[in-house]
ROFINU-399062 format. One record per atom (N, C-alpha, C): residue in one letter; residue number from 1; y, z, x; atom name. Coordinates in Angstrom, 3 decimals. Layout:
BEGIN
+------+-----+----------+----------+----------+------+
! type ! seq !       c2 !       c3 !       c1 ! atom !
+------+-----+----------+----------+----------+------+
!    A ! NUM !        Y !        Z !        X !   CA !
...
+------+-----+----------+----------+----------+------+
This chain:
BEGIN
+------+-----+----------+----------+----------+------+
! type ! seq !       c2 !       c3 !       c1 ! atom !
+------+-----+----------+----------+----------+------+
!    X !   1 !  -70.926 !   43.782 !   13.834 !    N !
!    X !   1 !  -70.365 !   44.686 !   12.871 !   CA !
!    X !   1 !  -71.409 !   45.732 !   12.501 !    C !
!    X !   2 !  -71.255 !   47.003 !   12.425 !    N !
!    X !   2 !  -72.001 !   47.830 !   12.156 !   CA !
!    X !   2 !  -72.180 !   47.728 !   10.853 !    C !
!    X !   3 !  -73.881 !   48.697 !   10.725 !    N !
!    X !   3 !  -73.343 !   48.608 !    9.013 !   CA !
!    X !   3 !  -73.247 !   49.804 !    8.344 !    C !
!    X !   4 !  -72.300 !   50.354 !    8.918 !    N !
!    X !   4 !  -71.304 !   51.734 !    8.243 !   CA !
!    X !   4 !  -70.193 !   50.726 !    7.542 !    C !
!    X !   5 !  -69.861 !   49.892 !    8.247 !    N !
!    X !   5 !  -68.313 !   49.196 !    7.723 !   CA !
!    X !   5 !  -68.703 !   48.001 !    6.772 !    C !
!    X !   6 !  -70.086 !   47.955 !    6.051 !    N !
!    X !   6 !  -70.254 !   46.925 !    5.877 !   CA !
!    X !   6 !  -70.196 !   47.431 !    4.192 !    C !
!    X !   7 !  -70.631 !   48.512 !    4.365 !    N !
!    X !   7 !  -70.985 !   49.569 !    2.889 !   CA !
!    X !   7 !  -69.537 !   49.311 !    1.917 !    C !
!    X !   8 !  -68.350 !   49.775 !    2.676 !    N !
!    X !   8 !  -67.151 !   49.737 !    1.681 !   CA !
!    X !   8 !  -67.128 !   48.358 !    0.937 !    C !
!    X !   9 !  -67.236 !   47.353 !    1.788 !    N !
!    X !   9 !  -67.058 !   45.883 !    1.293 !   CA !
!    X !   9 !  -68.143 !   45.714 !    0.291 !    C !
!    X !  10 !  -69.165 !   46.323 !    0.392 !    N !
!    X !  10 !  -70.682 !   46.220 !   -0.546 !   CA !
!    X !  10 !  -69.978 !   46.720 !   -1.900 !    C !
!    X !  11 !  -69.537 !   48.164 !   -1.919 !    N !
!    X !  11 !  -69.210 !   48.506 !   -3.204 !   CA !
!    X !  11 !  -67.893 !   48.063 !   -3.790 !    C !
!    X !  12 !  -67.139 !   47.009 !   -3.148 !    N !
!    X !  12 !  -65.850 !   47.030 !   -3.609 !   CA !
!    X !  12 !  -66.382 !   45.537 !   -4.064 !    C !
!    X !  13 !  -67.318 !   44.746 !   -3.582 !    N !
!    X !  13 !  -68.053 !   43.282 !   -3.988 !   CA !
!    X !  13 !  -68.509 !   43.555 !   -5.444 !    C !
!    X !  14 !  -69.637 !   44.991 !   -5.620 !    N !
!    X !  14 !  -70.106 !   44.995 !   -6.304 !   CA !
!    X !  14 !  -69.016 !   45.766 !   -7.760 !    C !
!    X !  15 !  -67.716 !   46.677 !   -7.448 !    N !
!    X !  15 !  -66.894 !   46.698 !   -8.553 !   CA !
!    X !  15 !  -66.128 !   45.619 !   -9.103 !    C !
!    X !  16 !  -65.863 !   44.291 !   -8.286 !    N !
!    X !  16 !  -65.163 !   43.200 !   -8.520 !   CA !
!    X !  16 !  -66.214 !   42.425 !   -9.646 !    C !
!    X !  17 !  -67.600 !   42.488 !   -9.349 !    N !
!    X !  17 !  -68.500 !   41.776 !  -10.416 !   CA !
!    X !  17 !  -68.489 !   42.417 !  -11.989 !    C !
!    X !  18 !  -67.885 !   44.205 !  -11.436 !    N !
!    X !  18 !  -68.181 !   44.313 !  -12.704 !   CA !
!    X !  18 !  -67.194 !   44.024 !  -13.459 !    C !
!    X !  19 !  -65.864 !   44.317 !  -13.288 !    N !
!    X !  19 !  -64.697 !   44.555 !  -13.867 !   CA !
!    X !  19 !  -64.270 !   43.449 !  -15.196 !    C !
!    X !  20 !  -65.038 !   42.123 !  -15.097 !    N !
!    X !  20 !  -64.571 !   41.058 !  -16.186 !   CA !
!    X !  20 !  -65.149 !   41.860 !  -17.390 !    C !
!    X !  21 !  -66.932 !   42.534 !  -17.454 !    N !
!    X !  21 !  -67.265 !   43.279 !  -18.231 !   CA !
!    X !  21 !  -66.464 !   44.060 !  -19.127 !    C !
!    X !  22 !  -66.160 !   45.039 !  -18.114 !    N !
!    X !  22 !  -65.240 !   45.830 !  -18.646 !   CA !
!    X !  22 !  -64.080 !   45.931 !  -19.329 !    C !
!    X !  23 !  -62.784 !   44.640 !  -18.711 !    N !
!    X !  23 !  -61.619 !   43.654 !  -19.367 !   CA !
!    X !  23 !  -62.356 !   43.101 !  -21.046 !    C !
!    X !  24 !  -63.597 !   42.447 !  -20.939 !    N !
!    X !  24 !  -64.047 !   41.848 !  -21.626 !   CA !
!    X !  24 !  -64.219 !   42.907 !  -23.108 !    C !
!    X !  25 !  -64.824 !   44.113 !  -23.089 !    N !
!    X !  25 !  -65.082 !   44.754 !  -23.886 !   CA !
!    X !  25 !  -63.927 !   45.282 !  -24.581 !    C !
!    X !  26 !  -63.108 !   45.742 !  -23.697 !    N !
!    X !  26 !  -61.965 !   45.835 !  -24.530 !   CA !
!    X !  26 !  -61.147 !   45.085 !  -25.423 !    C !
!    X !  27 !  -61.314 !   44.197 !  -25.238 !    N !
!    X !  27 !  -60.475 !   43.077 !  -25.981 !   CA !
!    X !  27 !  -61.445 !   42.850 !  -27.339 !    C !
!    X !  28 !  -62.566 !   43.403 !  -27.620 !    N !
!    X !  28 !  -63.866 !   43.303 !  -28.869 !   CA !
!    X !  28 !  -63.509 !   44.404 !  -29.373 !    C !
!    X !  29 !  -62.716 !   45.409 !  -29.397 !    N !
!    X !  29 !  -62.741 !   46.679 !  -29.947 !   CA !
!    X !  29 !  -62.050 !   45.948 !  -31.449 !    C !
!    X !  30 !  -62.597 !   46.623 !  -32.747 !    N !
!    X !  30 !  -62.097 !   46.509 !  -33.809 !   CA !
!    X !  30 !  -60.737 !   46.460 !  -33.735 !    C !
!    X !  31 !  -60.276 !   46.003 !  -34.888 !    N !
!    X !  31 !  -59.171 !   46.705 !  -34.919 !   CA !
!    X !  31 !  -58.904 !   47.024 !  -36.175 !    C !
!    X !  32 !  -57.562 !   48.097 !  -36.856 !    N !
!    X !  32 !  -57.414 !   48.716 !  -38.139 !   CA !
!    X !  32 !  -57.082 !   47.922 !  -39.280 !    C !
!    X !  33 !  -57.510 !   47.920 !  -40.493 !    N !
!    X !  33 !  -56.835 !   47.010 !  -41.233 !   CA !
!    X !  33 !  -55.447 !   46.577 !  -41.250 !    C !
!    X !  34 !  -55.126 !   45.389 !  -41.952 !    N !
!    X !  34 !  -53.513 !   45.089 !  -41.965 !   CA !
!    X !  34 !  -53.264 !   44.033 !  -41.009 !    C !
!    X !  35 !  -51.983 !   43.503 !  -41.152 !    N !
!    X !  35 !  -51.437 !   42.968 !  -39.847 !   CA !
!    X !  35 !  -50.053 !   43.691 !  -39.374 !    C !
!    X !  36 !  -49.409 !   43.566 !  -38.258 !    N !
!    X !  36 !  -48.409 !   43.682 !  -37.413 !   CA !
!    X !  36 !  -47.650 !   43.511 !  -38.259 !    C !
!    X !  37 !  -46.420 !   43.813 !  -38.911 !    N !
!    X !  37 !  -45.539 !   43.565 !  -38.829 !   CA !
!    X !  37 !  -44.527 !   42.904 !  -38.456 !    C !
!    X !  38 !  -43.632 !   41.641 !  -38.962 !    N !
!    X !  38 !  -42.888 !   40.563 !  -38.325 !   CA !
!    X !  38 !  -42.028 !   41.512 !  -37.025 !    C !
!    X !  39 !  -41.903 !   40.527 !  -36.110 !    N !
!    X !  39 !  -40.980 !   41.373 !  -34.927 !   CA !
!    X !  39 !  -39.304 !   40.822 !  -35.156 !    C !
!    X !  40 !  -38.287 !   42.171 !  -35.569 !    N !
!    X !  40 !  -37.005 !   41.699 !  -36.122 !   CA !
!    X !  40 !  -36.631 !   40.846 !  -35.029 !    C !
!    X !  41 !  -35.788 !   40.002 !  -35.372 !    N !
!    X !  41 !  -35.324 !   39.696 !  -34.182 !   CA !
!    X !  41 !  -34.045 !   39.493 !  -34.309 !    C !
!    X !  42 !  -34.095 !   40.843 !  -33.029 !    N !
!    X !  42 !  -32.704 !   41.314 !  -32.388 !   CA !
!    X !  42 !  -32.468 !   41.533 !  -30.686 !    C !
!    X !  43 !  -31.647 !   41.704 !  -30.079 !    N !
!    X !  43 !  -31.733 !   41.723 !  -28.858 !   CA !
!    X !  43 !  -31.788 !   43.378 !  -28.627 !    C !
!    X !  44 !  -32.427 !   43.534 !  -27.591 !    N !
!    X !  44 !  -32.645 !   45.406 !  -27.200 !   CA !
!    X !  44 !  -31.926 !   45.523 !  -26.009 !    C !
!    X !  45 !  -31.083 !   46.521 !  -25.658 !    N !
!    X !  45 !  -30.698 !   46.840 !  -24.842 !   CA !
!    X !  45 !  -31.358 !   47.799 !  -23.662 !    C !
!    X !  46 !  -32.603 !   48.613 !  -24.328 !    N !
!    X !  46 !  -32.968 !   49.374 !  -23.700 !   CA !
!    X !  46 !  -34.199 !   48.928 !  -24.183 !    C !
!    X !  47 !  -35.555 !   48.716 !  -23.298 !    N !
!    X !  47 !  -36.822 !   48.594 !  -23.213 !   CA !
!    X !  47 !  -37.794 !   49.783 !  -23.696 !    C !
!    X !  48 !  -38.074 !   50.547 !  -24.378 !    N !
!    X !  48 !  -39.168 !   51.715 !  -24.470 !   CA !
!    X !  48 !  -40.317 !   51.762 !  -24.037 !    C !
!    X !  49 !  -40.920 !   52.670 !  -23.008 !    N !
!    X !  49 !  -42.318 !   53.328 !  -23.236 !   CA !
!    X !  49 !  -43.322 !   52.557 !  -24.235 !    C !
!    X !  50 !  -44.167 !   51.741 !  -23.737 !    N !
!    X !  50 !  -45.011 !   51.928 !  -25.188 !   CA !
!    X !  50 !  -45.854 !   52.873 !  -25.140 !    C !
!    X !  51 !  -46.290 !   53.185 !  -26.611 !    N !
!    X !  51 !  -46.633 !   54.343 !  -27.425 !   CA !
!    X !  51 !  -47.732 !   54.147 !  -27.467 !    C !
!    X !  52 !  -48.799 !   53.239 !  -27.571 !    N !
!    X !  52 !  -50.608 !   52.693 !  -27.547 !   CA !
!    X !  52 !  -50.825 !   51.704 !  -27.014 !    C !
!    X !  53 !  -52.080 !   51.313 !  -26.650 !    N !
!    X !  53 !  -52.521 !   50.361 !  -26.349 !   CA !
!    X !  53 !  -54.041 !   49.772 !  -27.212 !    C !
!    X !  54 !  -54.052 !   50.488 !  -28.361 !    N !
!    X !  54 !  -54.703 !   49.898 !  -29.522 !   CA !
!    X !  54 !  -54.744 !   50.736 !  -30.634 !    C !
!    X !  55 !  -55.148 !   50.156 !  -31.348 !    N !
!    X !  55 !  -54.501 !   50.671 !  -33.077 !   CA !
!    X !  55 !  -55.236 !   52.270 !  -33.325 !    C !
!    X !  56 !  -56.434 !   52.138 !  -32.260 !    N !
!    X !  56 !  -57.228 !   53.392 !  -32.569 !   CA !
!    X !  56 !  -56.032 !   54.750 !  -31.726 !    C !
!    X !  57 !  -55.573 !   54.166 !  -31.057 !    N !
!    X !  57 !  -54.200 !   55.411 !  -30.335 !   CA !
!    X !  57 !  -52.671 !   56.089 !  -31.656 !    C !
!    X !  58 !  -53.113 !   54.895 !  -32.678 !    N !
!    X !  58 !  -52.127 !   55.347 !  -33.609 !   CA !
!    X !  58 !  -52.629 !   56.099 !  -34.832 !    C !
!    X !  59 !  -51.801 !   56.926 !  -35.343 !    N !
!    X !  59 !  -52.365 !   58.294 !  -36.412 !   CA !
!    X !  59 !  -52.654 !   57.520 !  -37.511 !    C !
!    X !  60 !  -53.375 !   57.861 !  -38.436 !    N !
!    X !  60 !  -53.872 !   57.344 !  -39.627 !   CA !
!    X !  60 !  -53.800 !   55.833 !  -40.185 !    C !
!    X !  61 !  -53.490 !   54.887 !  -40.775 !    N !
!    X !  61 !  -53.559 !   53.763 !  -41.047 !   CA !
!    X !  61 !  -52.544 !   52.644 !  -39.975 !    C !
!    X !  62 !  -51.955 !   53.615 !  -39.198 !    N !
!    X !  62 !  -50.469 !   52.548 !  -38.263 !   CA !
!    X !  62 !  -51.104 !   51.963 !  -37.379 !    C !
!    X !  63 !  -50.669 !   50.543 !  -36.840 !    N !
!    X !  63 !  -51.502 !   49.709 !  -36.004 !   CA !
!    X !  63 !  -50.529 !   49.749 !  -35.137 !    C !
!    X !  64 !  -51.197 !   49.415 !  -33.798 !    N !
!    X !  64 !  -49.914 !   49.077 !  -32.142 !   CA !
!    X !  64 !  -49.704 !   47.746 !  -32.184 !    C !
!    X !  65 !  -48.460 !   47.518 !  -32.743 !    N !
!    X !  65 !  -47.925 !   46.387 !  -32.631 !   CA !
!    X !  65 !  -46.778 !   46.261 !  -31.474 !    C !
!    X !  66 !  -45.952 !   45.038 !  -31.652 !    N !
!    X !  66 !  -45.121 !   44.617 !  -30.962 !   CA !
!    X !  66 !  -44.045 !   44.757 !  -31.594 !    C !
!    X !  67 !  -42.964 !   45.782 !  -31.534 !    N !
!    X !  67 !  -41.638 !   46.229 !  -32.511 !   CA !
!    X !  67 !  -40.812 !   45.886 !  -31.429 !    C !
!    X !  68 !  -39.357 !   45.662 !  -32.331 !    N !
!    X !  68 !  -37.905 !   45.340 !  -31.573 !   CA !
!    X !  68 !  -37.641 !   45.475 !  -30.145 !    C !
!    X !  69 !  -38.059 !   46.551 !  -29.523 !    N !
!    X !  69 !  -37.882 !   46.823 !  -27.999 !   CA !
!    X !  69 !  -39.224 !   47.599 !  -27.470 !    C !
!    X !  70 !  -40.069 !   47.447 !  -27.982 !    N !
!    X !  70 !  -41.463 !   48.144 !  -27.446 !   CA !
!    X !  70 !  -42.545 !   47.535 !  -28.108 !    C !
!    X !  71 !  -43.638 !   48.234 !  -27.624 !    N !
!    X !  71 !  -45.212 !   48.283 !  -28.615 !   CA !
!    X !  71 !  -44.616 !   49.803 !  -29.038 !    C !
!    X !  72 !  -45.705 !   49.579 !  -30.361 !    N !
!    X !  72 !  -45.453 !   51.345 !  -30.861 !   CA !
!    X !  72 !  -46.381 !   51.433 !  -32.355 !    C !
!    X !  73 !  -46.502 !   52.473 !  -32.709 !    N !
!    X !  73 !  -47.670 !   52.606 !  -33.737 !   CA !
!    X !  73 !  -46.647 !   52.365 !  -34.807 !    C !
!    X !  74 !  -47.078 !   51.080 !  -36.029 !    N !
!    X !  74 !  -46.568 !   51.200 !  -37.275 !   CA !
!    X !  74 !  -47.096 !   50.754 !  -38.364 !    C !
!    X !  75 !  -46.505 !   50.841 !  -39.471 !    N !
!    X !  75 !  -47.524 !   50.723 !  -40.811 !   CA !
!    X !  75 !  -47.834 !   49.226 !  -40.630 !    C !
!    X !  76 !  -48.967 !   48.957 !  -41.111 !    N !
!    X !  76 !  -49.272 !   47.303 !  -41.228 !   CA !
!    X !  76 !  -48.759 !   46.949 !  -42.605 !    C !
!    X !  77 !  -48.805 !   45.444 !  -42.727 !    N !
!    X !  77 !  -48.286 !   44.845 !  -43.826 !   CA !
!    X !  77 !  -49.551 !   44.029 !  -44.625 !    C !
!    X !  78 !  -49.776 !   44.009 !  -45.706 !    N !
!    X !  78 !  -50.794 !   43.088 !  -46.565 !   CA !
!    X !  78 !  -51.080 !   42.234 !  -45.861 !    C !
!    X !  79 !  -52.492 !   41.811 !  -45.661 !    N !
!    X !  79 !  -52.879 !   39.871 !  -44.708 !   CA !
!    X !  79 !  -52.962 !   39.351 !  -46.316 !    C !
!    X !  80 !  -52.956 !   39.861 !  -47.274 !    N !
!    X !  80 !  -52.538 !   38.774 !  -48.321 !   CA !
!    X !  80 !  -51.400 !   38.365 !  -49.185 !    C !
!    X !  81 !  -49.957 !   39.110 !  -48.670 !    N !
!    X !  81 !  -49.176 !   39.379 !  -48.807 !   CA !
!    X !  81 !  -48.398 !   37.683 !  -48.865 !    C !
!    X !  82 !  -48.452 !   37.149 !  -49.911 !    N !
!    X !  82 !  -48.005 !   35.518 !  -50.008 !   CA !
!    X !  82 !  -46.790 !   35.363 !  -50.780 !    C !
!    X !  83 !  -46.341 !   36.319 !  -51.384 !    N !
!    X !  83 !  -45.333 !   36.050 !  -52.147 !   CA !
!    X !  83 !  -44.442 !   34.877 !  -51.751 !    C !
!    X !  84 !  -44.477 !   33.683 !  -52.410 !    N !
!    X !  84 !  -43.864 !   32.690 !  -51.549 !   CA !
!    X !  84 !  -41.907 !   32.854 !  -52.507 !    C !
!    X !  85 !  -41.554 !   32.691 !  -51.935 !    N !
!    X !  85 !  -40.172 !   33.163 !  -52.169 !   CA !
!    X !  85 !  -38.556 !   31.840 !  -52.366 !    C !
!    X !  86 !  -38.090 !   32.027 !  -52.729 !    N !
!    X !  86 !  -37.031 !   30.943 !  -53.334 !   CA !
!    X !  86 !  -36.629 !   30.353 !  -52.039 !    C !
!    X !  87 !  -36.417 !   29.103 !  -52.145 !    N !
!    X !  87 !  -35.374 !   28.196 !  -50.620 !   CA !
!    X !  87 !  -36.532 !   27.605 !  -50.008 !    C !
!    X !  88 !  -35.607 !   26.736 !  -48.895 !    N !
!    X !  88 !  -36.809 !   25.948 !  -47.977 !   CA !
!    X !  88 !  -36.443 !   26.567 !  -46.474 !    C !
!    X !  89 !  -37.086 !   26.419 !  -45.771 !    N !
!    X !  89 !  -37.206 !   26.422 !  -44.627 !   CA !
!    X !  89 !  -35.551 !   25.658 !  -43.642 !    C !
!    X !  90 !  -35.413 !   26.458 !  -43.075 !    N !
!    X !  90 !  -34.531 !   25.454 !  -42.166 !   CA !
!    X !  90 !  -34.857 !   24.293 !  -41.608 !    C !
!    X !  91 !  -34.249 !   22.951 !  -40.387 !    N !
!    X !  91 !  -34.892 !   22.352 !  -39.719 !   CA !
!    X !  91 !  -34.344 !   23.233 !  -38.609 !    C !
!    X !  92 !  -35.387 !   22.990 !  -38.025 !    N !
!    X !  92 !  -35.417 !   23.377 !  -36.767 !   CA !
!    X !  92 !  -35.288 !   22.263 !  -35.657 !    C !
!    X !  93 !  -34.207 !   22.112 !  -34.731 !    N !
!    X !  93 !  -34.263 !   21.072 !  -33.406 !   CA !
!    X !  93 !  -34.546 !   21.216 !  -32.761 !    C !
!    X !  94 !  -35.315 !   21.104 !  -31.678 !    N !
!    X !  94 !  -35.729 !   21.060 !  -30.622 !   CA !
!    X !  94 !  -37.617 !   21.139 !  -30.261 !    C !
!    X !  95 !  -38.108 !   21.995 !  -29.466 !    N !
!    X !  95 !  -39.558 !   22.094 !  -28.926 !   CA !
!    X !  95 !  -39.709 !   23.020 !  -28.117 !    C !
!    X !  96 !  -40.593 !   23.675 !  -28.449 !    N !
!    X !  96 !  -40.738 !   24.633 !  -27.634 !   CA !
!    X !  96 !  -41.785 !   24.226 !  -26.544 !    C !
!    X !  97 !  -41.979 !   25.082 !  -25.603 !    N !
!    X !  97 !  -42.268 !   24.883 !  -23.978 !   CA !
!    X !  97 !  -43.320 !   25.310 !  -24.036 !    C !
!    X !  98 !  -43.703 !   26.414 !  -24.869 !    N !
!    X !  98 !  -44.781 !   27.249 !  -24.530 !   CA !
!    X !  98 !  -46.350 !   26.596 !  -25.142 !    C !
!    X !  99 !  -47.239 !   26.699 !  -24.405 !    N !
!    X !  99 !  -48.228 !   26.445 !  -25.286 !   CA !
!    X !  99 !  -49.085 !   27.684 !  -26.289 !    C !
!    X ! 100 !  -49.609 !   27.139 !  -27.351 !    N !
!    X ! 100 !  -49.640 !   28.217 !  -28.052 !   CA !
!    X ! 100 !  -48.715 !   29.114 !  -28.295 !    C !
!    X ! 101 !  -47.546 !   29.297 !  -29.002 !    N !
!    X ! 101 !  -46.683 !   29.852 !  -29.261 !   CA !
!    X ! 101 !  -46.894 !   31.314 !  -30.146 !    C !
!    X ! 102 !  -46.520 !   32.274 !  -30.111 !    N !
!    X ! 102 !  -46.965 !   33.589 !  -31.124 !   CA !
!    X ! 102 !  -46.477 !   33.189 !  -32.803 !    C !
!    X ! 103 !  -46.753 !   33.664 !  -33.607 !    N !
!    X ! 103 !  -46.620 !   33.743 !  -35.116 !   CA !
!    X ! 103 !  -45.835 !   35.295 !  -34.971 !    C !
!    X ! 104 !  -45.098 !   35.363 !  -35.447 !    N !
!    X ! 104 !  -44.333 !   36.770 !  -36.396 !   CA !
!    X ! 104 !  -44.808 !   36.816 !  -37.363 !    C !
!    X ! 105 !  -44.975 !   35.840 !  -38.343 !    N !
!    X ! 105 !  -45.374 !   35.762 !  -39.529 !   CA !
!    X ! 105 !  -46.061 !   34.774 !  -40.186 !    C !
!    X ! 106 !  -46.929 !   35.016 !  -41.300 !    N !
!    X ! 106 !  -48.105 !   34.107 !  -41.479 !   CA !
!    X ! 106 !  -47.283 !   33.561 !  -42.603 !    C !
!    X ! 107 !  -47.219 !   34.469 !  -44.100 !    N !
!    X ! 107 !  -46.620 !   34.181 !  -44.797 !   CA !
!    X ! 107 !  -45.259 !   34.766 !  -45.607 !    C !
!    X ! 108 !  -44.582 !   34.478 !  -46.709 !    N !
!    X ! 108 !  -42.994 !   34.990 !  -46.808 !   CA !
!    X ! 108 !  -43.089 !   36.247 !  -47.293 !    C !
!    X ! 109 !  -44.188 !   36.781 !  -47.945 !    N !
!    X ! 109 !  -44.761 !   38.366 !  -48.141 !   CA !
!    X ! 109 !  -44.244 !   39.065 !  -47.007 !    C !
!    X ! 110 !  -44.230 !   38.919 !  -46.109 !    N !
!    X ! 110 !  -44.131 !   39.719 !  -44.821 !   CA !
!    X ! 110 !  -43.380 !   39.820 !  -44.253 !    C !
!    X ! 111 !  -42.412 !   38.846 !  -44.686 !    N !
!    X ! 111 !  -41.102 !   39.260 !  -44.277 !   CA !
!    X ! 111 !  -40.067 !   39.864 !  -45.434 !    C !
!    X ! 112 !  -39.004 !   40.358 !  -44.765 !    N !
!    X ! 112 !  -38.119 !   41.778 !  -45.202 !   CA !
!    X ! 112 !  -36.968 !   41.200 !  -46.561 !    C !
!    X ! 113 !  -36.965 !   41.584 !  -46.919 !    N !
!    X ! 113 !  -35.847 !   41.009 !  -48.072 !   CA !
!    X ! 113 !  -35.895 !   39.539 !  -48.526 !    C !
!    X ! 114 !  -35.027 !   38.180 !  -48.511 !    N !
!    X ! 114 !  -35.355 !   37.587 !  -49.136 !   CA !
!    X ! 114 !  -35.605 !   36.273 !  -47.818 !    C !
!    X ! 115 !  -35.904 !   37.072 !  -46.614 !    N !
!    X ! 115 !  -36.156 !   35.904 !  -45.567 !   CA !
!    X ! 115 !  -37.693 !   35.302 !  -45.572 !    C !
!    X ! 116 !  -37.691 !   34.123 !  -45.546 !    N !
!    X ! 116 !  -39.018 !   33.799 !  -45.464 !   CA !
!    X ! 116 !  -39.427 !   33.097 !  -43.713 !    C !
!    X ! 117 !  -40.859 !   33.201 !  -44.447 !    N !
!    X ! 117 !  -41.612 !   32.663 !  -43.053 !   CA !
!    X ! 117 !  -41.523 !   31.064 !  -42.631 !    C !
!    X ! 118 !  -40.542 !   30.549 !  -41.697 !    N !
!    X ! 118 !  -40.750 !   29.632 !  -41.627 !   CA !
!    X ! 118 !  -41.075 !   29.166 !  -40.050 !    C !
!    X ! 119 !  -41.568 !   27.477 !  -39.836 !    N !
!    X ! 119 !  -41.014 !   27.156 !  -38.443 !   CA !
!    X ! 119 !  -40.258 !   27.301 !  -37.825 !    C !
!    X ! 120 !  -40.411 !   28.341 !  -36.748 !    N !
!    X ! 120 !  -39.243 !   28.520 !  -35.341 !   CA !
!    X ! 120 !  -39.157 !   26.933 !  -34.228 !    C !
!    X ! 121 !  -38.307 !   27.626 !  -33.370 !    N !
!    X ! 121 !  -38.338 !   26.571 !  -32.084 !   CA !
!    X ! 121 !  -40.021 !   26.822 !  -31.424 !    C !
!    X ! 122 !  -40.496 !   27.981 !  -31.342 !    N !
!    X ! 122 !  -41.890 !   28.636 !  -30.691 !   CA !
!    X ! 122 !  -42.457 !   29.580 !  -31.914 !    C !
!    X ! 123 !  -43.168 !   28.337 !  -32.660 !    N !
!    X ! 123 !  -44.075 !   29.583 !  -33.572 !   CA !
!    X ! 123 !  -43.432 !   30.086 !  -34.750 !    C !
!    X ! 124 !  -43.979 !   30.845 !  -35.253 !    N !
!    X ! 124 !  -43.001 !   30.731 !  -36.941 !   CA !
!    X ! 124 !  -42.530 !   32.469 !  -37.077 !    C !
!    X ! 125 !  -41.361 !   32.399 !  -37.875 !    N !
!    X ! 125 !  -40.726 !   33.238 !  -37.962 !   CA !
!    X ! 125 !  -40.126 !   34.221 !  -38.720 !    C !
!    X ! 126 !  -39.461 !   34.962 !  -39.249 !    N !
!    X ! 126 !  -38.941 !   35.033 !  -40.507 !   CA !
!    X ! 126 !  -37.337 !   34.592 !  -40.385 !    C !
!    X ! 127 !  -36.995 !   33.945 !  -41.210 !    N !
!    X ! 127 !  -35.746 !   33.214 !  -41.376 !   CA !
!    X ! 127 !  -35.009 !   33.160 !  -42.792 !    C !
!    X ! 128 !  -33.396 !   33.334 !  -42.283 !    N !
!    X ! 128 !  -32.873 !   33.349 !  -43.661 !   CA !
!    X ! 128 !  -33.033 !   31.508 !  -44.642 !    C !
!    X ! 129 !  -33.671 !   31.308 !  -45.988 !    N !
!    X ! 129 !  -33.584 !   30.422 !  -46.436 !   CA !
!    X ! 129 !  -32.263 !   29.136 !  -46.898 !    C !
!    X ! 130 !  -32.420 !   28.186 !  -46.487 !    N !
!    X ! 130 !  -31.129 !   27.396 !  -47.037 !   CA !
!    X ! 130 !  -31.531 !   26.686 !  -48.339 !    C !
+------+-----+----------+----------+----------+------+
């Protein structure tokens, strides 16, 4: 093998070493105060464009979250936002599959009217109270 042909494989060896670096750093970038916003849950018919790929891509205080049918820049909600709110939790039947499951919501502050945060089938949610 000559080593003209040996060069491409050299630099494509040596961009493969770097690239975890690079993955790696991004994922350390700050991020803006607040949290995400609960994700409604509704079904979308149409998928959107997302709009950022971190909170620093959104205008003044809005973070890139995960909304109804996209990512997209929006206002964050209090991380101390606890208002714990009237009713209990549903039961929930079953188990979910996934490991590590996502949170919508931490606590009933954060969710919209008088639904609170409770256990989903995967991860917790906002839910109407019984």
């Amino acid at each position: 093998m000559k080593s003209q042909s040996l060069f491409p494989l050299a630099v494509l060896l040596a961009l493969a070493a770097l690239l975890p670096w690079t993955v790696e750093g991004a994922e350390k970038m700050p991020e803006k105060a607040g949290r995400c916003p609960p994700k409604p849950q509704v079904m979308c018919f149409r998928y959107e464009e997302p709009q950022c790929q971190s909170d620093w891509q959104c205008p003044e205080k809005r973070k890139c979250c995960h909304g109804a049918c996209g990512i997209k820049c929006l206002d964050p909600v209090d991380l101390f936002a606890s208002d714990k709110k009237p009713g209990k939790c549903p039961v929930v039947n079953g188990q979910c599959m996934m490991l590590n499951p996502p949170n919508y919501c931490h606590k009933d502050g954060q969710c919209q009217g008088n639904l609170k945060c409770c256990l989903g089938m995967c991860g917790k949610v906002c839910m109407s109270p019984v």
